[in-house]
C-alpha positions as CSV (number, residue, x, y, z in Angstrom):
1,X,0.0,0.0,0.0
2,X,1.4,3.6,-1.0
3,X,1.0,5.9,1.8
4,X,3.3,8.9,1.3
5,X,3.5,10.1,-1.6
6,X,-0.2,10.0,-2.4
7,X,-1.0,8.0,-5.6
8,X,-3.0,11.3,-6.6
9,X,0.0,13.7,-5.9
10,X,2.2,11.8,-8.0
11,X,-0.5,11.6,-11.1
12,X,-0.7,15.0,-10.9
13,X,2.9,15.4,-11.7
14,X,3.2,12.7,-14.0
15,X,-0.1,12.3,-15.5
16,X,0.3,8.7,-17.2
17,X,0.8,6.3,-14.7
18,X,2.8,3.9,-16.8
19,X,5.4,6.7,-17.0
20,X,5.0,7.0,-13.4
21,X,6.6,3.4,-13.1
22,X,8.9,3.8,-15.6
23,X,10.4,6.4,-14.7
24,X,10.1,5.7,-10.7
25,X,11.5,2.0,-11.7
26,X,14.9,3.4,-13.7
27,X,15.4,5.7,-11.0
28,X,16.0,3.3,-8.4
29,X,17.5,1.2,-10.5
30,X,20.3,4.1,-10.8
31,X,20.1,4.6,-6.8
32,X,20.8,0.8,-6.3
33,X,23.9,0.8,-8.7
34,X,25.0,4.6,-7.4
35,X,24.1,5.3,-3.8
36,X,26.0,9.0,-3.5
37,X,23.8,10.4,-6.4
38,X,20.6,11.2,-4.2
39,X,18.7,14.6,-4.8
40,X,16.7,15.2,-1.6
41,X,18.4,15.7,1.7
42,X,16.4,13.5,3.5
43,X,13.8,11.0,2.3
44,X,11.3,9.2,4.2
45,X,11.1,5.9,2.9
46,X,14.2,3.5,2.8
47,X,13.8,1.8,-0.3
48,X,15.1,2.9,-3.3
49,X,11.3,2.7,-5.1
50,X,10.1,5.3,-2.4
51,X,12.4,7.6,-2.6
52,X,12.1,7.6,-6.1
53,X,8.6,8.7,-6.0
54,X,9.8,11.3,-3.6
55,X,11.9,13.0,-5.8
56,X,9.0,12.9,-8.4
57,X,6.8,14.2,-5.5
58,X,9.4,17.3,-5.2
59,X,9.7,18.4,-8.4
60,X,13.6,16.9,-8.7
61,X,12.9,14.3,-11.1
62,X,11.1,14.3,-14.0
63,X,10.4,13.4,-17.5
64,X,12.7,14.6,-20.4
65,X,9.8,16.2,-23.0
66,X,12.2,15.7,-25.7
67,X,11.5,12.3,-24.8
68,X,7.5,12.1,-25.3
69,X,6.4,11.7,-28.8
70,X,4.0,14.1,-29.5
């Protein structure tokens, strides 16, 4: 069960939600392989999946829009 962030919060920054996965999945793919490359200075959740939707919750991460077809 997601409790923080809020399923709704996060579809309102990303408003697909299987590039909400994606994108939350390579991201903590890259924090399992790198652990010094973290962008918030202190996360809540321990696993690499939740502190991936974190940063997507604060803004830091994002999609590239070079990267959606349009």
């Amino acid at each position: 069960m997601l409790l923080y962030p809020s399923q709704d919060d996060l579809l309102n920054k990303i408003n697909s939600k299987y590039s909400l996965v994606i994108l939350a999945a390579k991201r903590a793919k890259q924090l399992h392989n790198e652990d010094d490359t973290q962008m918030l200075e202190e996360y809540k959740s321990v696993k690499n999946v939740g502190k991936s939707l974190e940063e997507i919750i604060a803004g830091d991460l994002v999609i590239d829009p070079d990267s959606i077809e349009k």
